[in-house]
C-alpha positions in Angstrom: 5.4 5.5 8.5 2.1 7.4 7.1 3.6 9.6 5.2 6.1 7.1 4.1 3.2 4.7 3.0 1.8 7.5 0.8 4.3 8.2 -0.8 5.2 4.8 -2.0 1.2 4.8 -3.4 1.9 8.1 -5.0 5.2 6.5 -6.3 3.2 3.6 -7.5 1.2 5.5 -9.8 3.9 7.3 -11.2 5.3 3.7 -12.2 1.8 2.9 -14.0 1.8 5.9 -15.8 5.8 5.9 -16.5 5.4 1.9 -18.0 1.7 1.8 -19.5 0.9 5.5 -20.2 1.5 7.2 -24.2 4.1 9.9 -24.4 1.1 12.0 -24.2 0.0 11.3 -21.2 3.6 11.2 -19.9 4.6 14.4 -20.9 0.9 16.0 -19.4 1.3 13.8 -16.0 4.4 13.2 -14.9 6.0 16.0 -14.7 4.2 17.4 -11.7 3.9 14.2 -9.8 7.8 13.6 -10.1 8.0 16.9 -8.6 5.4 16.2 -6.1 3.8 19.4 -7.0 0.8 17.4 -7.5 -0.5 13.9 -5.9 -1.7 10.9 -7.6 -4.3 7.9 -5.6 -4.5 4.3 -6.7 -8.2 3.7 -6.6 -9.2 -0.1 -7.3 -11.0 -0.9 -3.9 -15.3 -1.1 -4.2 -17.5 -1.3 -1.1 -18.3 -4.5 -2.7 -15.3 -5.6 -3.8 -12.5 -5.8 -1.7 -10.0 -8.9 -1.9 -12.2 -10.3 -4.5 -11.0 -7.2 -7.0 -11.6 -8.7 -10.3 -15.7 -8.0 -9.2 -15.5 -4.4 -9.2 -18.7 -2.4 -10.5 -17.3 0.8 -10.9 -18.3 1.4 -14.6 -17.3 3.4 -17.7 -19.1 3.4 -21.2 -17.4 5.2 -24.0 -19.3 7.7 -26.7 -16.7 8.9 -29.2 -13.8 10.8 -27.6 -15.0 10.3 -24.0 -16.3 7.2 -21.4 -19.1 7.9 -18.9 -17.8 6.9 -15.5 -20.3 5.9 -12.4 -19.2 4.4 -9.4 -17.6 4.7 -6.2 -14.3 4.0 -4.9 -13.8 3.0 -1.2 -10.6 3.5 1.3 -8.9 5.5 -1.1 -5.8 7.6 0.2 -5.0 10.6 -0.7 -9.1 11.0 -1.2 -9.9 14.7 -1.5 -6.3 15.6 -2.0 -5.1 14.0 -4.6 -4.9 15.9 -8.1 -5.0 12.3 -10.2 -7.0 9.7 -9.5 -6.0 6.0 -11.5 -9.1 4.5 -11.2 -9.8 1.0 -12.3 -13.3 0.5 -14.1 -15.4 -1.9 -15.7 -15.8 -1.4 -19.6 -16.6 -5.1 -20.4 -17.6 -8.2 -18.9 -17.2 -9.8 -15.8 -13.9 -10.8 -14.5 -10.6 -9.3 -14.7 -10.5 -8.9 -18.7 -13.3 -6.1 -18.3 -11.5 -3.6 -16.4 -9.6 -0.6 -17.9 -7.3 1.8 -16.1 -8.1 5.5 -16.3 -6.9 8.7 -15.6 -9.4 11.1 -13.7 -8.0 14.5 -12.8 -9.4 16.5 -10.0 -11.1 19.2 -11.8 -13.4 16.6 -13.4 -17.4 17.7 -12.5 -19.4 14.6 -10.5 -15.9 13.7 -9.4 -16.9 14.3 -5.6 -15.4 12.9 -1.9 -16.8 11.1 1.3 -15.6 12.5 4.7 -12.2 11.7 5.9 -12.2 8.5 7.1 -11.3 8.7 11.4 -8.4 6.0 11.6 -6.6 3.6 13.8 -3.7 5.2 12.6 -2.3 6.5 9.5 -3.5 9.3 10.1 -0.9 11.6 8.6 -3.1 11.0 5.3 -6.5 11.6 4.6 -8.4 8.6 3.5 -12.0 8.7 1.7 -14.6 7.5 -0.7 -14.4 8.5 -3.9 -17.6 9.0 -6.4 -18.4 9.3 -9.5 -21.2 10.6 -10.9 -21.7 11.1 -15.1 -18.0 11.9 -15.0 -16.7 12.5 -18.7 -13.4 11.3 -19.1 -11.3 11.5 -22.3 -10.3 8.3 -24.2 -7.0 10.1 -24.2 -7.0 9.7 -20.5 -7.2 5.8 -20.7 -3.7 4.4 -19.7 -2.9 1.2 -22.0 -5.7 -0.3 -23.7 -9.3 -1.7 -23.2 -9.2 -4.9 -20.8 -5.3 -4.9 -19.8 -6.6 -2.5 -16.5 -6.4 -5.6 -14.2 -3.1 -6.5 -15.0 -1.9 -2.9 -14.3 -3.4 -3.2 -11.0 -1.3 -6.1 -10.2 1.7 -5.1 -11.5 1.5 -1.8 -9.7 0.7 -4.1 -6.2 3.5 -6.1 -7.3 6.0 -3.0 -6.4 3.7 -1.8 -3.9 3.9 -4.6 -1.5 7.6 -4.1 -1.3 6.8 -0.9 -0.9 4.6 -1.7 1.8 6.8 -4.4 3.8 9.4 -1.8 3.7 7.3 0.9 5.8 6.6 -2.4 8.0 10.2 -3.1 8.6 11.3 0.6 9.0 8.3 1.2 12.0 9.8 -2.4 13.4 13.7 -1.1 13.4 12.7 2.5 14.7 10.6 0.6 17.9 13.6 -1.6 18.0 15.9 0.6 18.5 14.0 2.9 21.1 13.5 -0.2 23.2 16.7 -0.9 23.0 18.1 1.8 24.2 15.3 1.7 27.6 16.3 -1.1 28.2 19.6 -0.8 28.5 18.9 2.2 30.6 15.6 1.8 33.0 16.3 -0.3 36.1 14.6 -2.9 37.9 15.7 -4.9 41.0 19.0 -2.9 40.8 20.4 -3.8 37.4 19.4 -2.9 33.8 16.4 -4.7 32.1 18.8 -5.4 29.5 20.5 -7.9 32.2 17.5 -10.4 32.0 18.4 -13.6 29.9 14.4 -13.2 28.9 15.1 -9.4 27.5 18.4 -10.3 25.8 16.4 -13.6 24.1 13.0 -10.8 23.1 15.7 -8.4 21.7 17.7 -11.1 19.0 14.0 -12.5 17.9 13.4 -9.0 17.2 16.7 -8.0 15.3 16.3 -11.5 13.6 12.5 -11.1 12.6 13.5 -7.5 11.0 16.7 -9.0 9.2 15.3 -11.5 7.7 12.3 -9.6 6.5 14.9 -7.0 5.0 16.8 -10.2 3.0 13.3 -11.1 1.5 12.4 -8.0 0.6 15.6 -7.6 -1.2 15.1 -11.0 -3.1 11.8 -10.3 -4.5 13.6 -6.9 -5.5 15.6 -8.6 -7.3 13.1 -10.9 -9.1 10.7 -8.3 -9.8 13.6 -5.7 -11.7 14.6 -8.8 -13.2 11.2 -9.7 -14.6 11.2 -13.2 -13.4 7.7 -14.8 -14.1 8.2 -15.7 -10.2 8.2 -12.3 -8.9 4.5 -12.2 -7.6 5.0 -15.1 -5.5 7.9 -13.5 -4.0 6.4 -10.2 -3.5 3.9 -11.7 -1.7 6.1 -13.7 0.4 7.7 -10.9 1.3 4.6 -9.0 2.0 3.4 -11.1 4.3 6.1 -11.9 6.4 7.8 -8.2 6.6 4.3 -7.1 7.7 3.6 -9.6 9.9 6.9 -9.6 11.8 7.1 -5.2 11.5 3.6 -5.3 13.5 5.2 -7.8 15.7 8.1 -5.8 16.7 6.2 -2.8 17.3 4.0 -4.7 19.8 6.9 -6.6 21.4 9.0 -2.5 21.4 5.5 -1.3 23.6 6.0 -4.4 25.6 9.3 -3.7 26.6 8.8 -0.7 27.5 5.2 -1.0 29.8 3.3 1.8 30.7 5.3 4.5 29.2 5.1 2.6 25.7 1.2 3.1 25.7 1.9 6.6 26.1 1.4 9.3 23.4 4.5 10.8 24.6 6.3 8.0 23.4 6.9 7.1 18.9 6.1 3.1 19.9 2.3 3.5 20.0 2.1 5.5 17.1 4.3 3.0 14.8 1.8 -0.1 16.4 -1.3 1.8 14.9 0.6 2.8 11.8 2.1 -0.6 10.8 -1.2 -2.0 11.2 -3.0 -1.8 8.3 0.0 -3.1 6.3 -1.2 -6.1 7.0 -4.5 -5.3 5.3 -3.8 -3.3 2.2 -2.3 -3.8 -1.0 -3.8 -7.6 -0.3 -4.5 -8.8 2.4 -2.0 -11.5 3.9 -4.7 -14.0 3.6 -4.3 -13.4 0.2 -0.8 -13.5 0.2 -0.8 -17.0 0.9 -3.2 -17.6 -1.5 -1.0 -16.2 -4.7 1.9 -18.2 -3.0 -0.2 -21.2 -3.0 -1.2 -20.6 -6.4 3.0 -20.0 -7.8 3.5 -23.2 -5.9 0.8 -25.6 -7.8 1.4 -24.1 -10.7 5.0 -24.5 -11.0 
């Protein structure tokens, strides 16, 4: 599920630079992410600014060929590791029209790293702070123009919270099925566990919980390739539920199986503390139900 999650950030950035980027910056990028010869981070969380994105303070001021980037980055996976960093900045005002999207390669000097973050979980993936100091970044490197940077961001989390609920419903069916299968095995009061009315009732919330995350999931799939001005809503949607009910099936998996599922020996406990943070990143699903509250006023 870690790994998996990376990926699909890694993926994510390939998408940015793949819709927004010049052929230039195409043809010098792309060609090692695709082949995963080389990582890529998404890098729009502040210390400061964490649901409330559009506040960021990370800041970039261009002379001639090149902006001047100071700031820090916070939570950032792939942090260290990563050989390109999309990092959104602030080249104008306040609010969402002042940030810019730009490239910053690895090799840049005062691009430096905090420590690896110690996790919960996820831990398959280093996670850290990123800094800049006085880092000079080409205009070249600047992917779409001044002020559009916010809405990159959101279209990338658009795809990304698919991506996202889709890890969340993977770690849900793989705890499913392991508890399943105890069940159906381990023995209590001479018969199978799977004989209790109360096991067999846990089981079909679980399988339903996981199928109907799948459905939305494929929905807002469906809006989003489709470019339907609802698409965001529906993302979100399906965020926050696949998330919420992935976690939730993981927790009920360790419950089925007791002790031994709070064992290390075990995958449950590991999915639990992986599937997590889904429910925290790529918006949190408070703010889920904000941008379907939004959708739903507005139209």
């Amino acid at each position: 599920t870690s790994t998996t999650a990376y990926l699909t950030i890694h993926n994510m950035c390939c998408w940015i630079i793949d819709t927004f980027g010049t052929e230039d910056q195409k043809q010098r990028l792309l060609p090692g992410l695709i082949s995963m010869d080389k990582f890529s981070s998404y890098c729009l969380t502040e210390p400061g600014s964490g649901s409330d994105a559009s506040s960021l303070q990370t800041r970039a001021v261009r002379n001639g060929d090149y902006y001047t980037l100071n700031g820090s980055k916070a939570f950032i996976s792939g942090g260290g590791r990563s050989d390109v960093y999309l990092v959104m900045v602030r080249t104008g005002g306040d609010g969402p029209k002042g940030i810019t999207c730009l490239a910053v390669e690895a090799d840049t000097p005062g691009l430096s790293f905090g420590a690896n973050e110690k996790k919960l979980g996820w831990n398959s993936q280093p996670t850290a702070a990123v800094n800049f100091d006085d880092c000079k970044i080409p205009v070249a490197n600047r992917i779409g123009e001044e002020g559009f940077g916010f809405k990159i961001a959101m279209k990338g989390l658009d795809g990304g919270r698919l991506s996202i609920a889709t890890c969340s419903i993977g770690a849900g069916k793989a705890c499913y099925d392991f508890a399943r299968e105890y069940v159906t095995e381990r023995k209590q009061f001479g018969a199978p566990l799977s004989a209790n009315q109360s096991i067999q009732f846990k089981l079909a919330d679980m399988t339903t919980k996981l199928h109907t995350s799948r459905l939305m999931v494929r929905q807002a799939a469906t809006l989003l390739d489709a470019k339907s001005p609802s698409a965001p809503a529906f993302c979100a949607m399906a965020k926050r539920v696949a998330t919420d009910a992935g976690f939730e099936v993981c927790n009920e998996s360790l419950q089925l199986l007791g002790g031994y599922g709070y064992l290390n020996d075990y995958p449950v406990e590991r999915f639990l503390r992986d599937s997590r943070v889904h429910q925290i990143l790529e918006g949190t699903n408070e703010i889920m139900n904000v941008i379907v509250g939004r959708n739903i006023l507005q139209n």
